[in-house]
C-alpha positions in Angstrom: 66.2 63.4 7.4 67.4 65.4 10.5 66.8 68.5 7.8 63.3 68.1 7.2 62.4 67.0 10.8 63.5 70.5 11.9 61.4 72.3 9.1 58.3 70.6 9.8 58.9 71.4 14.2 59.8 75.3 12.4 56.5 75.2 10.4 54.4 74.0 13.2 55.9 76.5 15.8 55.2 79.0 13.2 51.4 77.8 12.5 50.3 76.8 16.3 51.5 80.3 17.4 50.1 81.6 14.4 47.0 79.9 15.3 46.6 80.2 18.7 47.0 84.3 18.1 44.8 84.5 15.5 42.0 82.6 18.2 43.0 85.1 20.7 42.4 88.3 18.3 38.8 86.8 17.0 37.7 86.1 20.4 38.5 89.8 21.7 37.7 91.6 18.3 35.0 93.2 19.7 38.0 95.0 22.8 40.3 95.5 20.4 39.4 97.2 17.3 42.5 99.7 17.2 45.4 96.9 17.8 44.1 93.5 16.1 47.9 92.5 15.6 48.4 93.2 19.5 48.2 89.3 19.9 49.6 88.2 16.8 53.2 90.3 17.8 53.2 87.5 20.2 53.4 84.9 17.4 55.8 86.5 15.3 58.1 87.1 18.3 57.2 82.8 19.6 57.7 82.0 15.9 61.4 83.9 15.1 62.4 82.6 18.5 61.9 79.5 17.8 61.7 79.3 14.2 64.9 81.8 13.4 64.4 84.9 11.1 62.3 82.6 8.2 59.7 81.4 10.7 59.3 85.0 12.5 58.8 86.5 8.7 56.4 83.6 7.5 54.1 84.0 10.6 54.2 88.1 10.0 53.4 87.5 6.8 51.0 84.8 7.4 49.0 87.1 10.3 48.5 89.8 8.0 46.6 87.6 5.7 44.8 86.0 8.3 43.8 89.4 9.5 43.0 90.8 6.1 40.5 87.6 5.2 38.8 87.5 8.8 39.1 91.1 9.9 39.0 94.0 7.2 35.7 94.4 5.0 35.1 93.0 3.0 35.5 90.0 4.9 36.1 86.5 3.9 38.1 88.2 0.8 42.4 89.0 0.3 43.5 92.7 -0.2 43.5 95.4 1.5 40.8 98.1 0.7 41.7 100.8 2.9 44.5 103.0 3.8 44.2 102.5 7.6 44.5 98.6 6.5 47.5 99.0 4.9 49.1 101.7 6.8 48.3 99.1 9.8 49.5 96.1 7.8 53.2 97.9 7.3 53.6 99.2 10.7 52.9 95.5 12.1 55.3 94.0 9.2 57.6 96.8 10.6 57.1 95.8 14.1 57.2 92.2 13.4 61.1 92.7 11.3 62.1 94.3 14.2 60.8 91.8 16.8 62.4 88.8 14.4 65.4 90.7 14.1 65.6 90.6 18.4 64.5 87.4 18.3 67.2 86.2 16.0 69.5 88.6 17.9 68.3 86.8 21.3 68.5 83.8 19.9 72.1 84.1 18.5 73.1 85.3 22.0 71.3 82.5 23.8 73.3 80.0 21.3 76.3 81.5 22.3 75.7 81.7 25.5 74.5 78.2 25.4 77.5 77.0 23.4 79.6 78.9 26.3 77.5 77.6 28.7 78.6 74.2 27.0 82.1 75.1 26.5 82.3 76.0 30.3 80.9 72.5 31.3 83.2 70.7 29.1 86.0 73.0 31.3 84.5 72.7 33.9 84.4 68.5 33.5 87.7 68.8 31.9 89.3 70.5 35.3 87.5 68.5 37.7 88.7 65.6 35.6 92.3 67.3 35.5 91.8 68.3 39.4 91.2 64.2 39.6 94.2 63.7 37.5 96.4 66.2 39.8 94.6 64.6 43.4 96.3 61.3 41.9 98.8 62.4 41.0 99.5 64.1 44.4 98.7 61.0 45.7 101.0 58.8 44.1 103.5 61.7 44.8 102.7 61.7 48.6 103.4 57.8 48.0 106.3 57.7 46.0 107.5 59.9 49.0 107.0 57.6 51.9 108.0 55.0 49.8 111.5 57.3 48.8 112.1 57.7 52.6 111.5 54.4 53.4 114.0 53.0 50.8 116.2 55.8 52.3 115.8 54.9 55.3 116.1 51.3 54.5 119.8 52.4 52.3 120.9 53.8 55.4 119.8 51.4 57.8 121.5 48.6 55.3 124.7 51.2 54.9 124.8 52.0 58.7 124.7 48.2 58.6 127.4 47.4 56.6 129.7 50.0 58.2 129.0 48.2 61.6 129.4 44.5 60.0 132.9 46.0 57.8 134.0 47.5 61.5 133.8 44.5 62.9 135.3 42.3 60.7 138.0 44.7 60.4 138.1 44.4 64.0 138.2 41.1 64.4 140.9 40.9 61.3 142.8 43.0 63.2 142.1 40.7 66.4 143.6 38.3 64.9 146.8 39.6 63.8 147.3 41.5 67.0 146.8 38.1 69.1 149.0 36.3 66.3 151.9 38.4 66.3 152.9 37.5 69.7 153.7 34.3 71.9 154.3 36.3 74.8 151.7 35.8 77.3 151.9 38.7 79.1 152.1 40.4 75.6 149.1 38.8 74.7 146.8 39.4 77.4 147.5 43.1 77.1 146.9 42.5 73.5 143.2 41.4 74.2 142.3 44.3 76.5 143.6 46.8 74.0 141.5 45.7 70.9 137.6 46.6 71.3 139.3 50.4 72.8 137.9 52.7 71.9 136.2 51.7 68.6 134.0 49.0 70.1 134.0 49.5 74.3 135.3 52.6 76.4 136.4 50.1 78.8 137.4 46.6 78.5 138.8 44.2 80.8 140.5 40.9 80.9 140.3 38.9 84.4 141.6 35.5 84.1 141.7 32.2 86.8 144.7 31.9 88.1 145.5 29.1 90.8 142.0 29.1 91.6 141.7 33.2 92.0 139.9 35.8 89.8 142.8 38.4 89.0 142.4 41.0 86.6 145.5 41.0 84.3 144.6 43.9 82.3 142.6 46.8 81.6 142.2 48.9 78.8 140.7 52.8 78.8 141.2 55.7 76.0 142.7 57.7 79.3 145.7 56.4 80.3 144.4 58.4 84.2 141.3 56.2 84.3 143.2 53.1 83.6 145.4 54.1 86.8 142.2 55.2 89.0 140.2 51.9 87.9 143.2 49.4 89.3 143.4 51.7 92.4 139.3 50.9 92.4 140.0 47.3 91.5 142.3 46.8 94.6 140.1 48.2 97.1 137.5 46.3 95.8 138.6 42.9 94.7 136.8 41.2 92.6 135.8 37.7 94.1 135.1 34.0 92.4 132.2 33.4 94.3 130.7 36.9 93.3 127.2 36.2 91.9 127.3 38.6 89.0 130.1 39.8 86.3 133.0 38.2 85.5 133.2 35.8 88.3 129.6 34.4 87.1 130.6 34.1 83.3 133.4 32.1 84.4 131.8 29.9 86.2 129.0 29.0 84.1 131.0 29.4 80.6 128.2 31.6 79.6 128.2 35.0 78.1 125.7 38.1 80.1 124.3 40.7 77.9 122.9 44.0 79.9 121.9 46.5 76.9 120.7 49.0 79.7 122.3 49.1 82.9 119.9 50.6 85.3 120.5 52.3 88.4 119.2 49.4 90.1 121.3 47.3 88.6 124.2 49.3 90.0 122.7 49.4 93.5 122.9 45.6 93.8 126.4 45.2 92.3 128.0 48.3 94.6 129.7 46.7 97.6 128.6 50.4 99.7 127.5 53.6 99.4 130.7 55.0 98.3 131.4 51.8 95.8 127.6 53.4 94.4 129.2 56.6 94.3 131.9 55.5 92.2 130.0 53.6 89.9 127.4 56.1 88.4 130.4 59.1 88.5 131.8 56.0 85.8 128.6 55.9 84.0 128.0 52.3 82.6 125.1 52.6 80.2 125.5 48.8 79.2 128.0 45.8 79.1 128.5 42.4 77.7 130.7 40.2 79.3 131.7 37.0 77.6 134.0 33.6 78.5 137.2 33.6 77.3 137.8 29.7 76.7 139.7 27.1 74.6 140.0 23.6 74.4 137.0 23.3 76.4 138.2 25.0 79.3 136.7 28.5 80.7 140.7 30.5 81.2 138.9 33.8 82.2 136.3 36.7 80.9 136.2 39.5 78.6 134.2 42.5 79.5 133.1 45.3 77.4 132.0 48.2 79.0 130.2 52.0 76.9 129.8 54.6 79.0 127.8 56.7 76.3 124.2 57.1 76.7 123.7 56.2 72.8 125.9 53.2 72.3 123.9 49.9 73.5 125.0 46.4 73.0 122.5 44.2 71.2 123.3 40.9 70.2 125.5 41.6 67.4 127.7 42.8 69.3 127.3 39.9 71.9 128.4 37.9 69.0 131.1 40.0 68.0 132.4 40.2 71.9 132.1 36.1 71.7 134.2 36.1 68.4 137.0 37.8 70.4 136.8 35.9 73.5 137.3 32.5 71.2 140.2 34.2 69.5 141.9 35.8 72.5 141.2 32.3 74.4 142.8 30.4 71.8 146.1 33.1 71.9 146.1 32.8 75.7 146.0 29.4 76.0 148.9 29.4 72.9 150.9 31.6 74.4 150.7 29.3 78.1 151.6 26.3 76.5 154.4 28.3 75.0 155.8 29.8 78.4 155.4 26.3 79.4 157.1 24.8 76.9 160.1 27.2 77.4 160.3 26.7 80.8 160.5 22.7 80.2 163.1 23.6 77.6 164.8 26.1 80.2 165.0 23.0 82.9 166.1 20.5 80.3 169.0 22.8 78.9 169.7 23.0 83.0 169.5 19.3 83.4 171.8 18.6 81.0 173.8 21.1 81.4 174.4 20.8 84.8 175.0 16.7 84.7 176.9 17.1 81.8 179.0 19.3 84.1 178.9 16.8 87.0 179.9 14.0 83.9 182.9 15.8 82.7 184.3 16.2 86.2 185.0 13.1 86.6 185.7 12.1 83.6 188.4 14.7 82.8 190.1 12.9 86.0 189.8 9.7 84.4 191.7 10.7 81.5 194.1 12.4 83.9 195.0 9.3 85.7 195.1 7.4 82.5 197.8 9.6 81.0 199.6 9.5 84.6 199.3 5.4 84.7 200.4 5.5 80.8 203.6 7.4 81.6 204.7 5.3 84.3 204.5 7.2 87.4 202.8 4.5 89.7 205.1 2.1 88.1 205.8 0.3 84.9 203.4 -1.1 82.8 203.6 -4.4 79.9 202.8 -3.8 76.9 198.7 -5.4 77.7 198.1 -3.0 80.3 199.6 -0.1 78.2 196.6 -1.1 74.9 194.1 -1.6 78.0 195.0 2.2 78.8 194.9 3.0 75.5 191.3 1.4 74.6 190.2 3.6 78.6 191.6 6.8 76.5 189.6 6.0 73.6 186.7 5.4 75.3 186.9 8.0 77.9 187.8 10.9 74.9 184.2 9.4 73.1 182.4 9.8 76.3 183.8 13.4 76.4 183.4 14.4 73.0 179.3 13.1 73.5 179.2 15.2 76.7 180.9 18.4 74.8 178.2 17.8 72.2 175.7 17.5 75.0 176.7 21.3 76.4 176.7 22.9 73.5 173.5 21.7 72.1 172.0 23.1 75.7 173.5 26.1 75.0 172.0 26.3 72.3 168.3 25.6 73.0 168.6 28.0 75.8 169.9 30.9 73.8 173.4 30.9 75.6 175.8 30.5 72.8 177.6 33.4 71.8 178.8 34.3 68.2 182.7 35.4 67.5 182.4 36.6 63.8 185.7 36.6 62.4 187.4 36.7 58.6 188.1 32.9 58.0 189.5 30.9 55.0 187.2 28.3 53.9 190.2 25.8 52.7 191.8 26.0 56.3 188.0 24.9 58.2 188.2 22.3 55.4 191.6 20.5 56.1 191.1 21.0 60.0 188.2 18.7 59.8 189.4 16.6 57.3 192.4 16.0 59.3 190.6 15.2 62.3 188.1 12.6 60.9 190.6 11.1 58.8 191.6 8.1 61.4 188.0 7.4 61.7 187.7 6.9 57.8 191.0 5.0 57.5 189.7 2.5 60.5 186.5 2.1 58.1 188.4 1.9 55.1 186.7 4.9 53.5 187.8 7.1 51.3 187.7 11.1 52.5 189.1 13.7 50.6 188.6 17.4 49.6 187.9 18.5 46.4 189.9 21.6 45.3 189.4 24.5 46.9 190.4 28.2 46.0 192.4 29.2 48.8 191.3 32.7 48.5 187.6 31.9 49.2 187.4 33.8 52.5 183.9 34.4 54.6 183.2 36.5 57.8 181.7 33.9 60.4 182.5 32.2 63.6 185.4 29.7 62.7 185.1 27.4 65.5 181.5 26.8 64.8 182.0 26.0 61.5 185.0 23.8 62.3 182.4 21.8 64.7 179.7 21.6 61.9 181.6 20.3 59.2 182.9 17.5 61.9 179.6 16.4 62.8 178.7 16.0 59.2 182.2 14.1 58.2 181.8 12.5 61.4 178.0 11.4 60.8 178.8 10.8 57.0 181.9 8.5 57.9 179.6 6.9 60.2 177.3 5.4 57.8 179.1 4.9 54.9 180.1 1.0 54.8 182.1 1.3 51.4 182.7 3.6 49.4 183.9 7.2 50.1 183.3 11.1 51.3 183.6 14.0 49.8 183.8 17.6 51.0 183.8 20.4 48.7 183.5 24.3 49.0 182.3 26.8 46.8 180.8 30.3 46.1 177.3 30.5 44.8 176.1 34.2 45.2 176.7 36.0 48.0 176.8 32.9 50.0 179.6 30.0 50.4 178.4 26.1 50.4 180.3 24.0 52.0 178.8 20.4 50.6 179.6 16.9 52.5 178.9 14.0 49.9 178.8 10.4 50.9 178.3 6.8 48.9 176.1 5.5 52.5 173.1 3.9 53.3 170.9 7.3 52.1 168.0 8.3 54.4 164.5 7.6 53.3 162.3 10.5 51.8 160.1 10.5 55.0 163.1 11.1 57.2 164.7 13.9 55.5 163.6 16.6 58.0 163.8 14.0 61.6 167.2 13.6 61.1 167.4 17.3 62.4 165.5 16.3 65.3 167.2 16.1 68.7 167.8 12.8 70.3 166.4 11.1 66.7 168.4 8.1 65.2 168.2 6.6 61.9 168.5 2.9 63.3 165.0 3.2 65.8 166.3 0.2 68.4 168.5 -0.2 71.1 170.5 -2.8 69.0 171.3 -0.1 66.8 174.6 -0.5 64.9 175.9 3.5 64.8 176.8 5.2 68.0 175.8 8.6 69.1 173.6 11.0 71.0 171.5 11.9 67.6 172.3 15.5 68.6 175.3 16.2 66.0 172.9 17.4 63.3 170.7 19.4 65.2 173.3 21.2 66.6 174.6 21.6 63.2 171.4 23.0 61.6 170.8 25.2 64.9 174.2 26.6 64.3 174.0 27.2 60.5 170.6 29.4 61.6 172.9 31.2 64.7 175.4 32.3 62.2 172.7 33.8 59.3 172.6 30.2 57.0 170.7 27.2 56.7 171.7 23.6 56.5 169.7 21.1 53.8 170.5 17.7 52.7 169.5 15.4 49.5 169.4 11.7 49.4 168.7 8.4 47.9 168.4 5.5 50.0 171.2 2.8 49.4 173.0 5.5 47.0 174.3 8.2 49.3 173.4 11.4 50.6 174.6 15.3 50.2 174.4 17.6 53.2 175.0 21.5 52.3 175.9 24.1 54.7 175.1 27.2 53.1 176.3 30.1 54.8 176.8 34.5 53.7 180.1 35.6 53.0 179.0 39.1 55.3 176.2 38.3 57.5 173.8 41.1 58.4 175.1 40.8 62.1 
């Protein structure tokens, strides 16, 4: 279909041009005689331009006959008569190959050019479309850019982040353990001051109430000169409670002051005078947090935190770090108080009963005296009734010595007095000694005591007397509250250590009481109608001075079977 549609558009290029040249050359026959193809070169050249090579031959060959039948005599009639006819016929045939074969020529090269021409659009859409593709892609480049820095800078931020948040917990891990390690309380203070420098402040500085007064008890600085020159600073200007800024105002209010940027103003109304000013900006405080240091609900002092570099500003995470340590080193300060007071009260009750126990024996060793002088007869003679009455004083008056003996030493021993005489000593010996010296006691109570067998080379380098004194408090106690029955004392290596066990057939001691009956002062029987005697300080003594000599005393029991008390002790103690 598309076939014949362009023959039949070929054919009628070929026959209007044809035609229209052919109307042309009859209306001008008359002027143009000599050339009467002049007008029909025209068509051949219209028709092979637009009809290709076939439409430019059919219209040369069609003009000739047209010309031939209209034109040359004898008219109306085909063939050509005459030699000028034909000779004119062939040189227009002539002309009119040669003007198809330009035609066609043109033609080719204007459908080349125009398939270039269409090749170079399609490259042309193709780069702009390309040049689209690239702006897009550029674009989404230039994005995925700012979006990369972004997320980098958001990485960082997050990792500069994490380093700050890891730093500070390290810091405050390492808070804790400093302000942990120690009950000291000067110690601890120090401690406090010590721990944001230089990581977390330049300066920092602990001022606590004391008696009323603002005193700053420590100061910490990465120069150990600028430490020196800032207490010089501090005494000539003392700080005051009733100063309406800094440390003095955080105490009193309980609440913490954050000044990211400390401005010279700032400075101007804190500075006590011009040289005070001075002083100040040659420090260079570029900002400071200042926070309560408090526990149990009471403000003890303040912590103050103090850069003196133009880039490092406290914000509140670092308010809330600087509040984490002021909780911590409140709770250590307040510890390590309660502590100093709590030696001191042990210091004065060691005194007290040292000192009446003292004043007791003075008069009691007199006693005795006079006893043994009335006993012998030297005031005069004495019946047989006044001599048990002595007797029953002596007994009496050696109990009340042997409780205040116990009394001294245990005071000795709480306040740190007792000296240790280490000393190579033969565990049978200690054994017998004791046994031999509880023994009437056990006979009056009709108990059995005896000693297991015990090799008599088992030696063991350690303060004999001591030892002596805790196996008698244990026969002692274990005689004491065994109603029937009997004791037992063995001795024996186990390791590098020697046990020296004291088994009893008693009342026991109840599971909840195991570790009381170490306490000073605490009795078994909880009344005053109690039916044992004694200060309850006999195994507390005895524990403290298993732990003075390197060993450790423990005890097992049943209630209404009996109970085991071990004194475990090295054979070569460290020290």
């Amino acid at each position: 279909m598309r076939t014949s549609s362009g023959l039949i558009r070929r054919a009628a290029v070929v026959l209007g041009s044809v035609a229209v040249a052919m109307t042309l050359t009859l209306a001008l026959q008359p002027y143009i005689t000599r050339a009467v193809y002049v007008f029909l070169y025209g068509a051949v050249a219209v028709s092979a331009t637009y009809a290709g090579i076939g439409g430019g031959a059919a219209a040369a060959l069609l003009s000739v006959l047209l010309v031939d039948y209209f034109m040359f005599a004898p008219m109306h009639s085909l063939g050509l008569k005459g030699a000028e006819d034909v000779i004119s016929a062939l040189a227009f045939l002539a002309g009119s190959a040669l003007l198809t074969a330009l035609a066609a020529s043109s033609r080719s090269a204007r459908g080349d050019a125009e398939a270039i021409a269409v090749t170079l659009q399609d490259q042309a859409i193709e780069l702009e479309s390309q040049q689209e593709e690239a702006q897009a892609i550029a674009e989404e480049l230039e994005q995925s850019n700012v979006e990369l820095e972004t997320a980098m800078e958001d990485a960082k931020n997050a990792r500069d982040a994490a380093v700050a948040s890891e730093e500070r917990l390290r810091l405050v891990d390492d808070a804790s353990k400093v302000l942990a390690s120690s009950l000291d309380y000067e110690a601890t203070v120090a401690s406090v001051a010590q721990l944001a420098v230089p990581k977390f402040a330049d300066w920092c500085a602990v001022d606590l109430l004391v008696d009323g007064e603002i005193r700053q008890l420590a100061l910490a600085h990465v120069d150990p000169e600028k430490v020196k020159w800032a207490r010089e600073l501090n005494a000539r200007y003392p700080v005051s409670a009733d100063d309406p800024t800094g440390a003095p105002a955080v105490i009193r209010s309980g609440e913490p002051v954050l000044l990211s940027d400390v401005t010279d103003d700032m400075l101007v109304a804190g500075a006590r005078d011009a040289e005070h000013l001075k002083i100040l900006r040659e420090v260079g405080i570029y900002s400071v947090v200042t926070v309560p240091i408090a526990a149990r609900g009471e403000t003890l002092g303040a912590l103050t935190l103090v850069s003196s570099r133009r880039n490092v500003h406290y914000d509140n995470a670092a308010l809330a770090l600087a509040m984490d340590l002021g909780r911590r080193a409140g709770v250590a300060i307040d510890n390590a108080r309660l502590h100093r007071a709590a030696v001191m009260a042990n210091e004065s009750k060691a005194n007290f009963l040292a000192t009446m126990s003292h004043e007791l024996r003075t008069p009691l060793t007199a006693i005795i005296g006079y006893e043994e002088l009335l006993a012998e007869g030297i005031a005069g003679d004495i019946n047989d009734t006044q001599r048990q009455q002595l007797g029953r004083i002596k007994v009496s008056a050696g109990h009340l010595l042997a409780l205040i003996d116990e009394i001294l030493l245990f005071a000795r021993v709480e306040a740190g007095r007792e000296s240790v005489r280490l000393e190579r000593t033969v565990a049978k010996g200690v054994v017998d000694d004791a046994v031999a010296f509880v023994a009437p006691l056990a006979r009056d109570r009709d108990i059995a005591l005896t000693a297991a067998a015990i090799d008599p080379a088992l030696m063991l380098r350690t303060d004999t007397g001591k030892l002596r004194q805790m196996l008698l408090n244990l026969l002692s106690n274990a005689v004491k509250f065994t109603v029937s029955g009997s004791v037992t004392v063995r001795a024996f290596v186990k390791g590098n250590d020697v046990v020296f066990e004291v088994e009893d057939t008693g009342i026991g001691i109840a599971p909840e009481n195991l570790e009381h009956v170490f306490d000073a002062f605490w009795q078994v029987e909880q009344n005053t109608t109690r039916k044992v005697g004694g200060s309850g300080l006999g195994l507390s003594v005895t524990r403290r001075l298993a732990e003075l000599l390197g060993g450790q005393v423990t005890v097992t029991s049943i209630p209404r079977v009996g109970t085991t008390f071990r004194i475990v002790l090295p054979k070569e103690p460290a020290s």
